[in-house]
C-alpha positions, -999 to +999 in steps of 0.1 A: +413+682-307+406+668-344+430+644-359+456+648-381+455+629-407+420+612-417+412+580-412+414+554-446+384+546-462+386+514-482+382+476-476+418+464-487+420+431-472+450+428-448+480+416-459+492+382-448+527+389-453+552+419-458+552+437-493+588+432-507+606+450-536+586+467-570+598+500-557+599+510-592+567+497-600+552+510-572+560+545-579+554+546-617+516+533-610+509+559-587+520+584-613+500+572-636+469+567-613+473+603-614+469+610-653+449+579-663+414+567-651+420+531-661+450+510-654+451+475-663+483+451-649+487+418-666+514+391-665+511+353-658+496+337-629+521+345-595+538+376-612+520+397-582+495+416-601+469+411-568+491+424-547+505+449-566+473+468-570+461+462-535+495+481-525+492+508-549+451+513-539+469+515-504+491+540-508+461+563-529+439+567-505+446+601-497+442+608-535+407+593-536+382+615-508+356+591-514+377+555-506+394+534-525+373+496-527+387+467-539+363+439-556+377+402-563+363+391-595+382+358-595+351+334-599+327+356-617+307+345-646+284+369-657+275+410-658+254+404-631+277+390-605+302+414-614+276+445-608+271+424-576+308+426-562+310+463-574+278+473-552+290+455-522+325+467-524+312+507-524+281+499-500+257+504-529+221+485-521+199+471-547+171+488-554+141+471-554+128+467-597+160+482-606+190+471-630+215+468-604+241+483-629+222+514-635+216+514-594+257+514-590+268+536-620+238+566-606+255+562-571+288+569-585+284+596-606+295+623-585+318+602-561+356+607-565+371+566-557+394+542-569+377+512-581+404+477-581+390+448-601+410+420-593+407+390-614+391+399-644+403+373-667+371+350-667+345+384-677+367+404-694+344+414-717+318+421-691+343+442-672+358+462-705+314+470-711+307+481-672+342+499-672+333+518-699+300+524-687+315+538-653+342+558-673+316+575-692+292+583-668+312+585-636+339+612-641+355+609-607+358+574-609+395+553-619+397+520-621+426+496-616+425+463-630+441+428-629+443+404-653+464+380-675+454+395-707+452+435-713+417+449-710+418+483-728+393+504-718+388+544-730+416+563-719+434+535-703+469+527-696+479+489-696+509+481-671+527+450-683+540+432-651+576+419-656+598+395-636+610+404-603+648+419-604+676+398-604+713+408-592+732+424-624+768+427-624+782+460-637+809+465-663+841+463-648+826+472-617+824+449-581+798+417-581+765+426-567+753+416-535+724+395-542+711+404-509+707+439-530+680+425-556+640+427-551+640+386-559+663+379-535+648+403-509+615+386-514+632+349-512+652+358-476+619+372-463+598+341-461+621+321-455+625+340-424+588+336-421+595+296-413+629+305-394+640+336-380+669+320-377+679+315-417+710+335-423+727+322-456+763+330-464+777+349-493+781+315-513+744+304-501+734+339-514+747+335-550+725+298-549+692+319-536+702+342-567+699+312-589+672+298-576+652+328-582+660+329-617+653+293-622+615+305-604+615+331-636+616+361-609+585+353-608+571+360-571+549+332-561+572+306-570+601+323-554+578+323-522+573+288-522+606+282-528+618+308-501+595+286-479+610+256-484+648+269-484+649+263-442+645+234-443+660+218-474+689+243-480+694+268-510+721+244-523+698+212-519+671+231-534+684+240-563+704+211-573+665+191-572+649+222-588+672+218-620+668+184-620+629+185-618+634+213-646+648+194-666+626+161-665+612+152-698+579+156-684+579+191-685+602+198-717+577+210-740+602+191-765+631+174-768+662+194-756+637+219-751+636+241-718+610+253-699+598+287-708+604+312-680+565+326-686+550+285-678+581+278-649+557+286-621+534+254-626+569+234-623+582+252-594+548+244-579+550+207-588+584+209-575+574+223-538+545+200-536+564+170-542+588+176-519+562+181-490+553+153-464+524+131-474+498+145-449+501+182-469+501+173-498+468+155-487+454+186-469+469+210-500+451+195-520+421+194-504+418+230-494+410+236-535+374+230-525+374+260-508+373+298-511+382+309-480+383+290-450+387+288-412+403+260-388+371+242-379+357+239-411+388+226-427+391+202-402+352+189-408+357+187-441+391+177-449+401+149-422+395+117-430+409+079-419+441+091-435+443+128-422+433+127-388+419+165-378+440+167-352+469+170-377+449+199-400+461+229-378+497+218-373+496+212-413+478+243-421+505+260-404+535+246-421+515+250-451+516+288-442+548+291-435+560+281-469+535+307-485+512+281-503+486+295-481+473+329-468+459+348-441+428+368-452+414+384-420+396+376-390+361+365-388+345+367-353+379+358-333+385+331-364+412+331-388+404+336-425+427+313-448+426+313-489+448+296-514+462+321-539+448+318-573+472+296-591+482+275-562+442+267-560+442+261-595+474+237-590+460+222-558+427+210-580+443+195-606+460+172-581+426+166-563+416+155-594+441+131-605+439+117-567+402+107-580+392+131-544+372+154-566+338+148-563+343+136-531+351+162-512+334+192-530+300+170-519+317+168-483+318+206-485+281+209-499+267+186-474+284+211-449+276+243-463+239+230-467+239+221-430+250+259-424+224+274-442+199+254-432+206+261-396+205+297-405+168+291-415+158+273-385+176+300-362+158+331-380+125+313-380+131+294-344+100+302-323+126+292-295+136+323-271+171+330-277+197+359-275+200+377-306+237+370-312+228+336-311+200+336-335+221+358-360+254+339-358+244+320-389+236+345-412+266+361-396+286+330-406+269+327-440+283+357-445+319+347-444+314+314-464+292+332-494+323+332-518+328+292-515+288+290-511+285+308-542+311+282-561+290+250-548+258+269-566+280+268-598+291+237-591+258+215-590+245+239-618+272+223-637+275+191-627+234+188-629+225+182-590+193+201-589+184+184-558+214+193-538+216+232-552+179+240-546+182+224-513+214+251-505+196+276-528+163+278-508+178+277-474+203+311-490+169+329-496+164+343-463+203+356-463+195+369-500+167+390-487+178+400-457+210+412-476+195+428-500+216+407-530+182+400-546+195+399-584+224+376-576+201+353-557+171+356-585+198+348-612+212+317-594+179+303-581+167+307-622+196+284-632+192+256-608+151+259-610+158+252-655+179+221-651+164+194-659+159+175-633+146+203-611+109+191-618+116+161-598+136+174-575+119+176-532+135+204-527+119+223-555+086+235-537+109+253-512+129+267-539+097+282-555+090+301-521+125+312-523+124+328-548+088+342-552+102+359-520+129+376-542+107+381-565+084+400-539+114+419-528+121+429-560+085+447-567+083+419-593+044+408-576+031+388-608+060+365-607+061+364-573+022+353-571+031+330-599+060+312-580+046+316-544+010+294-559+031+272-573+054+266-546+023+266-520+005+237-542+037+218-539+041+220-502+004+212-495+010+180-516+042+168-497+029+175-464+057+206-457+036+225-433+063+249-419+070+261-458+027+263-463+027+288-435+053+307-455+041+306-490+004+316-469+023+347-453+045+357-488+010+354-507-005+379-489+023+401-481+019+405-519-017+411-520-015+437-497+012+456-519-012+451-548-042+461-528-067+431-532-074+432-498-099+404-493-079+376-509-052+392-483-074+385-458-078+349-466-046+340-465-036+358-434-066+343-418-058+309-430-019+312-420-025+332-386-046+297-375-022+273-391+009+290-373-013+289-337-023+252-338+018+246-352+036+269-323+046+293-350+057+319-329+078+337-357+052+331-387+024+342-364+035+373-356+047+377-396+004+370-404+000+395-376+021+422-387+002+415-421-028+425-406-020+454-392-007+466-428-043+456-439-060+473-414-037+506-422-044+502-456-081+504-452-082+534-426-082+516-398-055+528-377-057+516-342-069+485-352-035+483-371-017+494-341-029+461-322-022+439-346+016+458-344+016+453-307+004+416-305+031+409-328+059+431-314+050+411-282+056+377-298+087+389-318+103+404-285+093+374-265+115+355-284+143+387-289+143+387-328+155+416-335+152+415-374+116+411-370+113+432-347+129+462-365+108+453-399+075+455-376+080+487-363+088+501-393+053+489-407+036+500-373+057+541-374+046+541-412+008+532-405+006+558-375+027+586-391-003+586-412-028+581-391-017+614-371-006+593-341+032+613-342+036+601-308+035+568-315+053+571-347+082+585-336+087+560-310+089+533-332+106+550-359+132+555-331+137+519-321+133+506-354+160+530-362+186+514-330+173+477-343+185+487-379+217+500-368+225+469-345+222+447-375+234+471-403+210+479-432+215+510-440+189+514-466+162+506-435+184+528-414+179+557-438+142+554-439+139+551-395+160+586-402+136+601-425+105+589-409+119+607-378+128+639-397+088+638-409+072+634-373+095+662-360+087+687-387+052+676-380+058+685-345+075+720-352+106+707-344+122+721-375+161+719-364+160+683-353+142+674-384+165+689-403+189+665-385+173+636-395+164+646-428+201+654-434+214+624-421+188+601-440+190+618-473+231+613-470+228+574-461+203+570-490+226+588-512+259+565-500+236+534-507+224+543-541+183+545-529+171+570-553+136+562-543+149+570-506+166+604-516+136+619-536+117+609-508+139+635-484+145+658-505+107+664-505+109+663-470+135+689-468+116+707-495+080+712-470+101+723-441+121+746-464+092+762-481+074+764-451+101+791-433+102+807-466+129+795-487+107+789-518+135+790-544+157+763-530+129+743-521+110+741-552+142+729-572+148+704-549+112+689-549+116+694-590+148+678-588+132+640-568+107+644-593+127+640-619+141+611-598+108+596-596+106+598-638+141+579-637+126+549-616+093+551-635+070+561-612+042+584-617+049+623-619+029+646-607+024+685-622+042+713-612+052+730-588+042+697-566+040+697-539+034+731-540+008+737-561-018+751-540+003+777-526+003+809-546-030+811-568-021+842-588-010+832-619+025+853-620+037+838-586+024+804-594+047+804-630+075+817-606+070+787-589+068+764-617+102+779-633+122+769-604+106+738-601+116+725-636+152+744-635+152+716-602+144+690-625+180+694-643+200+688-614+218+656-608+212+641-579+243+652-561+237+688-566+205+679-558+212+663-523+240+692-516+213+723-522+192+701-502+219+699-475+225+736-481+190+748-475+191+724-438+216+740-431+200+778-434+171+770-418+187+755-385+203+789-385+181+816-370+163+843-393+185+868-384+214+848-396+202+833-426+221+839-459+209+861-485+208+835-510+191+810-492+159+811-517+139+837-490+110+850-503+102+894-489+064+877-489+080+849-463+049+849-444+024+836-471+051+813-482+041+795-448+003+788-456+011+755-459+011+750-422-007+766-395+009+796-380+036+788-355+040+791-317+062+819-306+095+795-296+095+785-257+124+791-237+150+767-239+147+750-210+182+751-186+214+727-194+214+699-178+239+694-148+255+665-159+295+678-177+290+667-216+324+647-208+305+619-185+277+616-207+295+618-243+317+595-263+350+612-274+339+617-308+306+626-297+319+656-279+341+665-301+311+674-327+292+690-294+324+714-292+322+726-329+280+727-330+286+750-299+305+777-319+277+776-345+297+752-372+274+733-396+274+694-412+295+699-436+318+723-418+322+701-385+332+670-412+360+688-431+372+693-394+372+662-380+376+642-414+343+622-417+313+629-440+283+653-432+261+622-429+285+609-400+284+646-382+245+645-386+244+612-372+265+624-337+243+652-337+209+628-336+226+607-311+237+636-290+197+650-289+183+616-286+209+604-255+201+642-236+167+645-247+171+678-266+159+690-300+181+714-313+213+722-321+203+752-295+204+732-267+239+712-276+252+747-275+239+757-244+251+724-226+284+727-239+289+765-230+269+762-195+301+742-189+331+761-201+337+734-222+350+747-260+377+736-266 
């Protein structure tokens, strides 16, 4: 039975504590969410604009079909990084020699999504240019924003965030409750947090009143003042906080008071006086960070005067009075992270302690142990399980906000040494995450400093980031850099990073087809990695020459050089590796006719890419499939593939990727006859192929050899260039439309599925099919022991003759999910068609 309600799609960060009051607020924004595209709140640091627009992106998600994503822009400096946290937040994937910003605004064109940019005060300007960029060209897009200033964009609405509501008597009407007020709601709630117990009396009430209108109704500070009520007592409390208000040393004059817009920095000095000794020393400390767990705070924080057994205890209290808070869970590890002004507050004091410098280096040496240990695990030659040897990218992963702030920080403080040496060991988490203009940009500001020349770490960095370079498609600077960096290494004796540079070098050669200085440097760092133990660069310079080998013709002597390093890779249970080889080894024998062998590896490249989530791989192990099985007449479960590929490409922004299956779709199309639909989808990744600025070949390709009169040839043509006007949404739904028709049999195939009267000639360009075999008998087995629950659920509805997209509005996922159940289903039984799902299901009564 299909669900209800559909699941969320969004990644809102969980809330660390209750949401309290702004009912009014609340409301009113999702109104206007519903008449304006852009909605900017602003307000002072602590008024709640964060966690305003995280609980109104909450409660739109059922507004917003294609998720609602939420991207913290908090310590962003440039266009760049901001383009960065937009892609990640929507799953978008750089595309290799593309602006990332045209990459994320082409993938949201036709996507209907809320976008939340938190934080926007430091690149407002950058955010009012890409927000008006996304406005313009993304018509289904809103965006809700946060800042302390207004950012007007087109259209937009700016939501001015007031004070939190404070008890109001009525004319000759009954005192209020102050229980009754929003600031007082919020107040009694965390102090519950600390104690459960905390039950002030009428008269206490009336004090918590005053006390949040000495905060300003301003929400942090009545937090940290609710925090702190327990123990102290609202009567205590207040009685110090008007005294510490009133202090000369924050009067901004004489008989001056505080203004209620700058009271939150008091009340903050306030708290953190008051606290014990040991956190105000951790508090303090914890600026460093941006997000944090228990063990690393205790690493870097503890000291002869904060022992780390006291860290948790104090991180705890610490929590409880709401100058901390819970992010999420990492891996069975708490997630901590100082709201923004408390941070802000907390570094100051570091500062004036004179524990600046200090610790931020404390937390570099750290974070540069981390990331250096990621390198030696990904390039170990040392057997080990594959959770093991991926727990530190997995881990650098969780620490990238706070490793990105220590980049910034020795940019700006001038340590090239120290931030090349972090830099270079980020490269491999850069690649592998496909972040290649973020990484690019900051490896370009340490590598200009000026003491970068001098600095050891340099000739690593160079590697580094010839190998982004590479990534990006950019090969002269890559064969610049990678020289470079390999002259350096061979002067300073760093063998390990020659063997690299060696492999890079000709990884690049190969892509610019100078095969013979290839072969060198293959040759050169296949022998250097044998006499070293190099398991994992041995079987990289292997892997190299098979793609040589493929590249000149030679197949199967390709193949080997796949196997011998598939052997080594497996040996030692890299899976990364492993899934990039065989990738290499399905592409080389997909075209040297070996379909067998292609779609083997294509198939366990496709479970290695899944395991460690790259969709954009994932995409093309789905495609590559879809090819070999229209090769081998299966035409439904390529369509499967195709389908499923060309969706994921889509989702991740690969344009490249989608042209590429929409030709697919476009030969196996054609070839049962559905020449309209099919030439203006192939017309349509043409024109996709223009955008990226790759060659473009003459129409109708890549049917141009199929009708040689001249009236059916200009018929051709026609629909080909009407294709070439689609956008690439209507492109990938006729493309999804046309799958669709031709898993259905003849007989059942819509009239308007492009069907050409002359449907037999229309199939020239492949030899004339087989009569279709029996299917052969269901197996035994009841699809309930053998299926997931989902999994049979999709069975159910493919077994009364439902398609993609009619099976997702069903059971409230997208087609590309559906199409993905479907491939599991065939792969796990063995079938390959949709034919067979049916039959199983049916054989066994089970519909419903």
């Amino acid at each position: 039975m299909a669900p209800l309600t559909a699941p969320a799609r969004h990644n809102l960060p969980r809330p660390g504590t209750g949401f309290v009051g702004r009912e009014r607020d609340l409301s009113s924004l999702l109104r206007l969410l519903e008449s304006s595209r852009s909605v900017t709140l602003c307000g002072t640091d602590g008024i709640g604009k964060t966690r305003l627009a995280l609980r109104v992106a909450e409660q739109s998600t059922a507004s917003f079909p294609d998720g609602v994503w939420a991207a913290d822009l908090a310590d962003t400096h440039t266009e760049l990084e901001v383009h960065a946290r937009v892609a990640h937040a929507v799953g978008v994937v750089e595309e290799p020699g593309q602006p990332l910003g045209t990459t994320v605004a082409e993938a949201l064109r036709d996507r209907r999504l809320l976008l939340v940019l938190d934080g926007c005060d430091h690149v407002a300007d950058a955010v009012t240019r890409i927000g008006e960029t996304l406005l313009a060209s993304c018509p289904g897009v809103s965006i809700l924003l946060t800042a302390l200033d207004p950012l007007r964009l087109p259209g937009g609405t700016v939501w001015r965030m007031t004070p939190m509501a404070l008890p109001v008597a009525s004319r000759n009407g009954p005192p209020p409750d102050p229980a009754d007020s929003e600031a007082v709601r919020l107040f009694l709630d965390r102090a519950r947090i600390r104690d459960q117990r905390f039950d002030p009396s009428r008269p206490e009430l009336e004090t918590v009143a005053v006390l949040c209108d000495l905060a300003g109704g301003v929400p942090l500070g009545i937090e940290v003042l609710g925090g702190s009520a327990p123990g102290a007592g609202p009567d205590t409390l207040a009685r110090g906080l008007r005294e510490h208000l009133a202090s000369p040393e924050f009067q901004p004059g004489p008989g001056q008071a505080v203004a209620r817009s700058d009271v939150l920095p008091v009340v903050l000095d306030f708290v953190y006086r008051a606290l014990p000794a040991p956190e105000r020393i951790l508090l303090r400390r914890l600026s460093v960070f941006r997000g944090w767990d228990v063990e690393t705070a205790e690493q870097v924080c503890a000291d002869g005067g904060l022992a780390r057994e006291q860290v948790l205890d104090l991180m705890a209290s610490l929590l409880d009075r709401s100058l901390i808070t819970v992010t999420g869970e990492f891996e069975g590890r708490l997630r901590y992270r100082l709201p923004e002004a408390v941070r802000g507050f907390a570094a100051d004091r570091l500062a004036e302690a004179g524990e600046d410098v200090l610790f931020r280096e404390r937390l570099l040496e750290r974070m540069i142990l981390l990331t250096e240990d990621l390198g030696r695990r990904l390039e170990s030659s040392r057997s080990m399980p594959w959770s093991e040897r991926d727990a530190g990218r997995r881990r650098v992963l969780a620490e990238y906000d706070t490793l990105r702030s220590l980049l910034r920080w020795t940019h700006r403080e001038g340590r090239a040494e120290q931030g090349l040496r972090l830099a270079s060991s980020l490269a491999a988490y850069w690649v592998s995450h496909q972040d290649y203009s973020e990484g690019a940009h900051l490896m370009d500001l340490l590598l200009a400093l000026e003491d970068a020349e001098k600095a050891p770490s340099r000739a690593r960095a160079l590697v580094g980031r010839a190998q982004l370079a590479r990534v990006r498609r950019d090969h002269a600077l890559a064969l610049s850099l990678g020289e470079e960096g390999l002259r350096l290494c061979r002067e300073s004796g760093d063998e390990m990073f020659v063997r690299t540079a060696l492999n890079l070098l000709a990884l690049v050669e190969v892509r610019e087809r100078v095969p013979d200085r290839a072969a060198v440097r293959v040759e050169e760092a296949l022998r250097l990695c044998r006499e070293s133990g190099d398991l994992w660069g041995e079987a990289i310079a292997l892997g190299t020459r098979g793609a040589l080998a493929a590249q000149q013709g030679d197949h199967q002597t390709a193949d080997q050089h796949y196997n011998a390093a598939l052997t080594l890779l497996r040996g030692i249970d890299h899976r990364w590796g492993v899934g990039v080889t065989l990738i290499g080894q399905a592409r080389a024998a997909e075209l040297g006719g070996d379909l067998v062998t292609a779609d083997r590896c294509y198939r366990e490249a496709l479970d290695t890419q899944r395991l460690i989530g790259a969709p954009a791989e994932e995409a093309r192990c789905l495609a590559g499939i879809g090819r070999v099985a229209y090769a081998q007449e299966r035409v439904e479960q390529a369509c499967d593939y195709l389908s499923e590929g060309l969706l994921l490409s889509h989702a991740a922004g690969q344009r490249a990727e989608v042209g590429r299956a929409l030709v697919a779709i476009a030969r196996v199309a054609f070839a049962v006859g559905m020449r309209d639909g099919a030439c203006g989808i192939a017309g349509a990744a043409v024109q996709m192929r223009e955008q990226l600025g790759l060659s473009v070949p003459e129409a109708p390709w890549p049917f141009g050899d199929e009708e040689k009169t001249r009236r059916r040839r200009k018929r051709l043509v026609t629909l080909w260039e009407e294709g070439r006007r689609m956008s690439t949404a209507e492109a990938v739904r006729e493309a999804e439309r046309l799958a669709e028709e031709v898993r259905r049999p003849p007989s059942r195939r819509s009239a308007s599925s492009g069907g050409s009267p002359r449907g037999t000639a229309a199939r020239a360009s492949r030899p004339a099919r087989r009569p279709a075999a029996p299917l052969p008998p269901p197996p035994l087995t009841p699809p309930q022991d053998r299926l997931t629950r989902r999994e049979l659920e999709v069975a159910r509805l493919v077994s009364k003759g439902r398609s993609n997209p009619e099976i997702a509005r069903v059971l409230f996922i997208s087609p590309a999910t559906a199409a993905r159940h479907i491939a599991n289903i065939n792969r796990k039984m063995g079938f390959h068609s949709r034919a067979q799902i049916a039959a199983w299901i049916q054989s066994h009564g089970d519909r419903d």
